[in-house]
C-alpha positions as CSV (number, residue, x, y, z in Angstrom):
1,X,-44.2,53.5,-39.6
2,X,-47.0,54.4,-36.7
3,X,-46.6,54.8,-33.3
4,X,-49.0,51.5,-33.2
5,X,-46.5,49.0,-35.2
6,X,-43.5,51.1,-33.3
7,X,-44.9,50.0,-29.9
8,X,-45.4,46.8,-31.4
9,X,-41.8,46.0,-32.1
10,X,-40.8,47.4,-29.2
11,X,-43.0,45.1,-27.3
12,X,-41.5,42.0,-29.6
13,X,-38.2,43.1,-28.8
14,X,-38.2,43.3,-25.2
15,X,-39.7,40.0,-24.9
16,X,-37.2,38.7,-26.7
17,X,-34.0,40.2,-24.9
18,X,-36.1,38.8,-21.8
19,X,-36.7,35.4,-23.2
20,X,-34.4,33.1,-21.3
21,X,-32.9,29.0,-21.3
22,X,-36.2,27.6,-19.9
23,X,-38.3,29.0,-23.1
24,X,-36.7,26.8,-25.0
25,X,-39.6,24.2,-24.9
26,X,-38.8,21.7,-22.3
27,X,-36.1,19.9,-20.9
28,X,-35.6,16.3,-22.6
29,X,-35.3,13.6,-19.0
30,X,-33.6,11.1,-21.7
31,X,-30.4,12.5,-21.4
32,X,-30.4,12.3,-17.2
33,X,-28.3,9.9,-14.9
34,X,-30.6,7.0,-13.5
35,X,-29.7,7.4,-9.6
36,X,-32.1,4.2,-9.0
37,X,-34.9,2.8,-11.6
38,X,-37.7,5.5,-11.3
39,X,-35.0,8.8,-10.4
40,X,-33.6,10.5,-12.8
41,X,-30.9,13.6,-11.7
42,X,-29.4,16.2,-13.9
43,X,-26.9,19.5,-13.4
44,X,-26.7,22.2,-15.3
45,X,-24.5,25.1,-15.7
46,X,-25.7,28.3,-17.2
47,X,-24.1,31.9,-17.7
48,X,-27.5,34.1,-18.2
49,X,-29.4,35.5,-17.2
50,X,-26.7,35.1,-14.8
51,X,-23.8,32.5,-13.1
52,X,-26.3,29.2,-11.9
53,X,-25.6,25.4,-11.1
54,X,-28.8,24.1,-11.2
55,X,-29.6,20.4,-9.5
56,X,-32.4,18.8,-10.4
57,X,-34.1,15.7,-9.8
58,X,-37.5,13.6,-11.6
59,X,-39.3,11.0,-9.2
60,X,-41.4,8.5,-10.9
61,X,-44.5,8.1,-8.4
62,X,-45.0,4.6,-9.7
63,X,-45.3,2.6,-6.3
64,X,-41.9,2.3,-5.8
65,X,-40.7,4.7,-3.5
66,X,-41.9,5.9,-0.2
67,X,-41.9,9.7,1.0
68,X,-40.0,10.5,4.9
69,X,-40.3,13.7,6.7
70,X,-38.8,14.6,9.7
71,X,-40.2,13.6,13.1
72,X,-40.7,15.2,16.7
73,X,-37.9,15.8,18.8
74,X,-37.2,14.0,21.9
75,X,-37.8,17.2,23.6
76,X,-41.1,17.8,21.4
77,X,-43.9,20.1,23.0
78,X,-40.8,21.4,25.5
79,X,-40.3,25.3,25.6
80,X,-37.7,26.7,23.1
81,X,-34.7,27.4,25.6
82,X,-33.6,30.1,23.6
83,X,-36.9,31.6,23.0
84,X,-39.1,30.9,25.3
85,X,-42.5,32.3,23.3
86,X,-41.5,29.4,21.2
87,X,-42.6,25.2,21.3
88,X,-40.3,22.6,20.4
89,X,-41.3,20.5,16.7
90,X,-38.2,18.8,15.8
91,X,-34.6,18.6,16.4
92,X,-32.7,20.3,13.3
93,X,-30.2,18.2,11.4
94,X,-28.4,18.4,8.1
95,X,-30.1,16.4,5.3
96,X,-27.1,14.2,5.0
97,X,-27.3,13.1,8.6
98,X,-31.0,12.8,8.0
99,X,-30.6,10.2,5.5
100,X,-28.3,8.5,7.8
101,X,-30.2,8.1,10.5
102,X,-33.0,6.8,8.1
103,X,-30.5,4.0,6.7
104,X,-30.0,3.7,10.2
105,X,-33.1,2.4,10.6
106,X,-33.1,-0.1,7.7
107,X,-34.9,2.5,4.5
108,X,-33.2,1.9,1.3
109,X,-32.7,6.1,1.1
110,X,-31.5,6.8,-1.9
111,X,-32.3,11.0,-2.2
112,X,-33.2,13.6,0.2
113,X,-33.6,17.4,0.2
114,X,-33.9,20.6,2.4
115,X,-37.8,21.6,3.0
116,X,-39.8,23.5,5.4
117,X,-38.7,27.3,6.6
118,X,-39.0,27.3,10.6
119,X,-38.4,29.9,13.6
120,X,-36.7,30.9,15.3
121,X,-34.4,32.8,12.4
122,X,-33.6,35.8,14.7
123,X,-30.0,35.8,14.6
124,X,-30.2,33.7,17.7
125,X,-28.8,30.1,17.4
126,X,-31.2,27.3,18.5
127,X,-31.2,23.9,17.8
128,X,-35.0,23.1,17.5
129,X,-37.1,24.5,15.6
130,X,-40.8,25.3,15.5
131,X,-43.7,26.8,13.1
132,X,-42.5,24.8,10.0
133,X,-46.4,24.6,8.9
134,X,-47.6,21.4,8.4
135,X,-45.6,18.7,8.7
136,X,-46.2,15.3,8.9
137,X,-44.4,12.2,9.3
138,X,-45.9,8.7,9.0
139,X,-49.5,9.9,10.3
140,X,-48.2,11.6,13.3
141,X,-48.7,15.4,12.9
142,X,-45.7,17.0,14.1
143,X,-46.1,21.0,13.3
144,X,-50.1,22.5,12.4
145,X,-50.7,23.9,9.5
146,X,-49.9,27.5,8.5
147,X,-52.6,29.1,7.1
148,X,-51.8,30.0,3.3
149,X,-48.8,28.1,3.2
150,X,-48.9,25.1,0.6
151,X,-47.4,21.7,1.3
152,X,-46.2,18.2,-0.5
153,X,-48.6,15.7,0.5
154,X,-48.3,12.2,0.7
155,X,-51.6,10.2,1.0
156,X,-52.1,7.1,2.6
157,X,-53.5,5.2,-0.2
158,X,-49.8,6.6,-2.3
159,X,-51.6,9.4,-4.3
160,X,-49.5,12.9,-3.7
161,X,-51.0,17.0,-4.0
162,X,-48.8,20.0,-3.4
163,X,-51.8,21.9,-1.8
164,X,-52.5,24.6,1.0
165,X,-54.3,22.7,3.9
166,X,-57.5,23.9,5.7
167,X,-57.1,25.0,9.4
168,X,-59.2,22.7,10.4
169,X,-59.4,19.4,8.0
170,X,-59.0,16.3,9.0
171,X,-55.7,15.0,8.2
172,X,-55.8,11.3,9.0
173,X,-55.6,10.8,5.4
174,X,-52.0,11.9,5.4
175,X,-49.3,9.7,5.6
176,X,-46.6,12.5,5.2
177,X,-46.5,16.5,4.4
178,X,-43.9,19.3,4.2
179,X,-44.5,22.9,3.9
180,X,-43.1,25.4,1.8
181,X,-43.1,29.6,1.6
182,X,-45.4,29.6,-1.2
183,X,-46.6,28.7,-4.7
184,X,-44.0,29.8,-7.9
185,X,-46.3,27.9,-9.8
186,X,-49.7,27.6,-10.3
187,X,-51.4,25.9,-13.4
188,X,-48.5,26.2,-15.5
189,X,-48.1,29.8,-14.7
190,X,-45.3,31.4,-13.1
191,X,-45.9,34.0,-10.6
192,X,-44.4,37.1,-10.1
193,X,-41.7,38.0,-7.2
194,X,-39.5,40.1,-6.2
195,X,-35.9,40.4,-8.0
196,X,-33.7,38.8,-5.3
197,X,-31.4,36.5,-5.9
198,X,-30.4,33.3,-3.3
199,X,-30.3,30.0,-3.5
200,X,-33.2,27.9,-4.0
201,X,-35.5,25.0,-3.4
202,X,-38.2,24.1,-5.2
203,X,-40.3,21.3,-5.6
204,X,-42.9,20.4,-8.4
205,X,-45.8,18.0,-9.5
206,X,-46.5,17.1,-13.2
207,X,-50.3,17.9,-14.4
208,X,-51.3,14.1,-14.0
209,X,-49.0,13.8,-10.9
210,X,-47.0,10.9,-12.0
211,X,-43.9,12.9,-11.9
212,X,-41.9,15.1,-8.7
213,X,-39.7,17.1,-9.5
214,X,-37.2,18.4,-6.5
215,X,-34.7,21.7,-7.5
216,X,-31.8,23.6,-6.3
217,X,-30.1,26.0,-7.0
218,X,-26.7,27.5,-5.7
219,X,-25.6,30.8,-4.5
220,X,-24.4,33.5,-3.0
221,X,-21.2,32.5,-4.9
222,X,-20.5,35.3,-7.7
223,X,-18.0,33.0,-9.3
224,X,-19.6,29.9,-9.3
225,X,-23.3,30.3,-8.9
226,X,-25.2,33.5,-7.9
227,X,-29.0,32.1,-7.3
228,X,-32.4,33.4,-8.4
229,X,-35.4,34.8,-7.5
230,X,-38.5,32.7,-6.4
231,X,-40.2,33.4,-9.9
232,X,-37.4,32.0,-11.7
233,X,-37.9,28.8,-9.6
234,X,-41.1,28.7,-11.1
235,X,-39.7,29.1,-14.3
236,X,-37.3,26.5,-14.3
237,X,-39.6,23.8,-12.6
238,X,-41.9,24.2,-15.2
239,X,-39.4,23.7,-17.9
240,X,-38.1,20.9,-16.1
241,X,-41.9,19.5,-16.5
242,X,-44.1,20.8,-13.4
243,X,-47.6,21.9,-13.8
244,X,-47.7,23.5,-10.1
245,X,-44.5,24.4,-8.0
246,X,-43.7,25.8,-4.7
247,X,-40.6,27.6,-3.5
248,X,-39.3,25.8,-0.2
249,X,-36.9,27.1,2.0
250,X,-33.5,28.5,0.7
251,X,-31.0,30.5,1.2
252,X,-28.0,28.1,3.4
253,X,-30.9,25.4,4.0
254,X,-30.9,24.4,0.5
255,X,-29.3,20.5,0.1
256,X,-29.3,18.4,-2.9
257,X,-28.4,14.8,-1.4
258,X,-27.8,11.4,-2.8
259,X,-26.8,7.5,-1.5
260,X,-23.8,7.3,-3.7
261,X,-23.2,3.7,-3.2
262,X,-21.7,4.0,0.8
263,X,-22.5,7.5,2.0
264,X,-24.4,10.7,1.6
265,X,-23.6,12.9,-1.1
266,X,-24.5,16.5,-1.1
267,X,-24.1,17.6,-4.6
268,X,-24.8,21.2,-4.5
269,X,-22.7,23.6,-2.9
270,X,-23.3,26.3,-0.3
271,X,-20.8,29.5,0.2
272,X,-17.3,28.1,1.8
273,X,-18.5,24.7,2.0
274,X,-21.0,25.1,5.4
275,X,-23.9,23.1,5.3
276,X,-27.1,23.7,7.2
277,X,-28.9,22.4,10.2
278,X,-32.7,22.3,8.8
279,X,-35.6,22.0,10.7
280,X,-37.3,19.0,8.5
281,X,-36.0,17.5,5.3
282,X,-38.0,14.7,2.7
283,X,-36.7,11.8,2.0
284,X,-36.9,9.0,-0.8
285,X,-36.9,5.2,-0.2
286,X,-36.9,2.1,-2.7
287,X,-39.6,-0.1,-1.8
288,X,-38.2,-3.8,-2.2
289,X,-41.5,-5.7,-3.4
């Protein structure tokens, strides 16, 4: 046989061995719970290419749900006590207590996840946070935009784009936004990263954009779920049916929250049970017609 057809085979066999789960066409939303009409949810449990529990969640932008974000602090605009270089954006809460206060407030909240990275991460505890990108909440621009960093958007006429925003564009269009790291996702193809693992959050759009999907994954927890890489996000939202996807903030941020019925639920799991302050979390409410 010639060196030609040897590399050949060796080529075929490599991507085989590296062919993983989310090859394996894509994932079938008919066998999903039904949190409300319109949200499906699913977990998964996989051994390779290594120990993952995998939430995942499909939004049906149909009309009848509306986005939240996170809103400015009482103290917005303020100097960051703790670091003083720093501005005050928003207040950080988990993204059970998040959904709380929005049933608080008489939204029918039935889902909410982790979102936007922030500073200060120093090592330093502070409360606030600042620089989450672009962040908006019911027209009222909370954090500017990051340059190169892509964001969910929620239009005012109901049409959604996960999208990097110009410096300067006008953004009174935009009813709500929340900023990611970057894109995992592009087109249908995955991009590269590096190799490690954490957990994750990622959220997705559907070519046609009818279709959200929101992802985590657990880790840090080498008998019960180790994490991924950001590319393997991309992966995984693409089996799950994304056309574009970007990886959100991770790590001990990441929250996978339901209403079950009387309370918040986080379904996911973080290492020894602590959960996260986060500077901005999305939320999902019915709309009763």
């Amino acid at each position: 046989m010639g060196k030609k057809w040897l590399s050949v085979l060796f080529l075929f066999a490599a991507l085989v061995l590296d062919a993983q789960w989310w090859d394996e066409g894509q994932f079938d939303w008919s066998s999903a719970a039904q949190l409300v009409s319109g949200i499906k949810y699913v977990q998964l449990e996989k051994s390779e290419p290594r120990i993952m529990k995998i939430w995942v969640m499909q939004v049906e932008l149909n009309g009848s749900f509306r986005f939240h974000t996170s809103k400015k602090a009482a103290e917005y605009g303020e100097t960051v006590p703790t670091h003083t270089h720093l501005k005050i954006h928003t207040k950080r809460q988990r993204t059970a207590d998040f959904m709380s206060q929005l049933r608080d407030q008489g939204f029918e909240v039935v889902a909410a996840v982790n979102g936007a990275p922030w500073s200060p991460w120093d090592g330093i505890y502070s409360p606030y946070a600042s620089n989450l990108g672009l962040l908006i909440s019911d027209g009222e621009v909370v954090s500017p935009v990051l340059k190169g960093r892509p964001s969910f958007i929620v239009y005012k006429d109901g049409s959604v784009d996960l999208r990097c925003v110009g410096e300067n564009e006008d953004l009174t269009n935009i009813d709500q936004a929340i900023t990611g790291f970057g894109f995992v996702l592009v087109n249908g193809n995955v991009l590269p990263s590096g190799a490690g693992t954490a957990p994750r959050t990622g959220y997705g759009l559907s070519a046609d954009k009818k279709y959200l999907y929101l992802l985590v994954v657990d880790g840090r927890q080498p008998d019960f779920s180790m994490g991924c890489p950001t590319s393997e996000v991309g992966f995984m939202l693409k089996y799950f049916g994304a056309f574009n996807g970007v990886n959100m903030d991770g790590g001990g941020s990441s929250s996978f929250v339901i209403w079950n019925g009387t309370e918040p639920q986080m379904l996911n799991h973080q290492p020894k049970g602590v959960v996260r302050a986060v500077g901005a979390s999305l939320g999902i409410s019915v709309i009763n017609q």
